[in-house]
N, C-alpha and C positions, 0 to 999 in steps of 0.2 A: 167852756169845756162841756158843760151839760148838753149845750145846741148842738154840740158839733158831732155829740152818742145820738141824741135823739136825731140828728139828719144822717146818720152812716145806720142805724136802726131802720129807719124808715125805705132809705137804698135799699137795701137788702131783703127785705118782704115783699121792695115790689120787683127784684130779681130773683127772687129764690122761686117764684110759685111758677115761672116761666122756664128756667131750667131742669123743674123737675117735670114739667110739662113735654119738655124736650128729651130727655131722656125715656120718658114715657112711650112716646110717640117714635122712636128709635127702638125701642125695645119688643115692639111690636112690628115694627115693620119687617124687624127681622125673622120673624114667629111665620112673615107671611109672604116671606120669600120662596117658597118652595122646597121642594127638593131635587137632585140630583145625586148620580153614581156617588158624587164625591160626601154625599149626608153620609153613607155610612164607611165610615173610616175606623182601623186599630180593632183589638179584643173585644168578642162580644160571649158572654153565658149564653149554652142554648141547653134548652130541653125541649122533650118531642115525645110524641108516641103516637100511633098505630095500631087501627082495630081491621079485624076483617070483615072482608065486605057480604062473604055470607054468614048467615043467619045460623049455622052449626060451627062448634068449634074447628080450627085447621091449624095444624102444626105450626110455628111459629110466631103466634101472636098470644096472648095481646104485646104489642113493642113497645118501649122506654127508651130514649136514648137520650143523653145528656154530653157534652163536651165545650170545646173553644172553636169560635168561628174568627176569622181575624180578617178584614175587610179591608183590598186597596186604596178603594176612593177611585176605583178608575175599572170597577165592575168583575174585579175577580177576586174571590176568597178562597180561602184553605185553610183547613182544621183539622183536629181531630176529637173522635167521638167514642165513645164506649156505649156497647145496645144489649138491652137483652130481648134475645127473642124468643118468648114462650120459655124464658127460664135457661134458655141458650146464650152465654155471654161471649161477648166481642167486646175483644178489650182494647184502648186506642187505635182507632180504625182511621187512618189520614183520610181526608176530603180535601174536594175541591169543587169548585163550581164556578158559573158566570153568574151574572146579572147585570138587570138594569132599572133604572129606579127615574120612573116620571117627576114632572113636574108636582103633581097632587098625592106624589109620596108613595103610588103604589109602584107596581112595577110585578117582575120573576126576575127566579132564581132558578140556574138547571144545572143539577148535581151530572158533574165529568163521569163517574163509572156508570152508572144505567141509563141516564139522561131522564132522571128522574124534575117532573117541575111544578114548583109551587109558586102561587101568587105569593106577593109578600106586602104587605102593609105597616109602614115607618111612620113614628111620629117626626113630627117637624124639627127636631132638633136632634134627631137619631141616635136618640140613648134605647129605645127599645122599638118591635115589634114582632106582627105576627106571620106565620107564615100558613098556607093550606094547599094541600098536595091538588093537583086538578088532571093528571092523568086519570081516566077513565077507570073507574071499578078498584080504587084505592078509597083512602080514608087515612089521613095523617094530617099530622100540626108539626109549629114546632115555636119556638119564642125567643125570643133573643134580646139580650140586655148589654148594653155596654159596662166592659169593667171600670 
């Protein structure tokens, strides 16, 4: 009875360190798959704000704006947003937009009513990132988390 624990003991240490080996190596390959449209999918938190680009104040800024962005996995989202601008409130404001999203995770995004567009940069497993406006003579972010 004794030999027959000590030889199922001994199996087992020299399969156990290769299975976690394997799961290892699995768990990473997945990390290094990339991304595409479809990384980001479902309900995302976002927050944002908006400074102006000259150097004196101007009516509407500094901006804040927080809401739900909800992502198809196939490059079109829709949300809604509440902003204040300069102490001016908009309160659940619907969006939408496109996007598209590389292999190395970056990608844009360009908002349907001004055709406003920001790069956007996702982690690999697209629970979160960042976004920055790159139309010319703007200044905006904005951040986004999966719920």
């Amino acid at each position: 009875m004794m030999r027959i624990v000590f030889t199922s003991l001994a199996i087992i240490s020299m399969i156990a360190p290769g299975v976690a080996f394997a799961a290892d190596r699995n768990e990473n390959k997945n990390n290094d798959d990339g991304c595409s449209v479809a990384t980001l999918y479902g309900p995302y938190l976002f927050t944002g704000e908006a400074a102006s680009p000259e150097p004196v104040h101007q009516a509407g800024y500094p901006r804040r704006f927080a809401g739900v962005y909800t992502f198809d996995g196939e490059g079109k989202m829709s949300g809604v947003s509440s902003q204040s601008r300069g102490g001016v409130t908009f309160e659940r404001i619907a969006v939408s937009a496109t996007y598209t999203l590389d292999d190395d995770c970056t990608g844009t995004i360009t908002y349907s009513a001004a055709g406003e567009r920001f790069h956007i940069f996702i982690s690999r497993d697209g629970r979160e990132g960042n976004f920055i406006r790159v139309d010319q003579g703007t200044i905006a972010t904005r951040t986004i988390k999966r719920q």
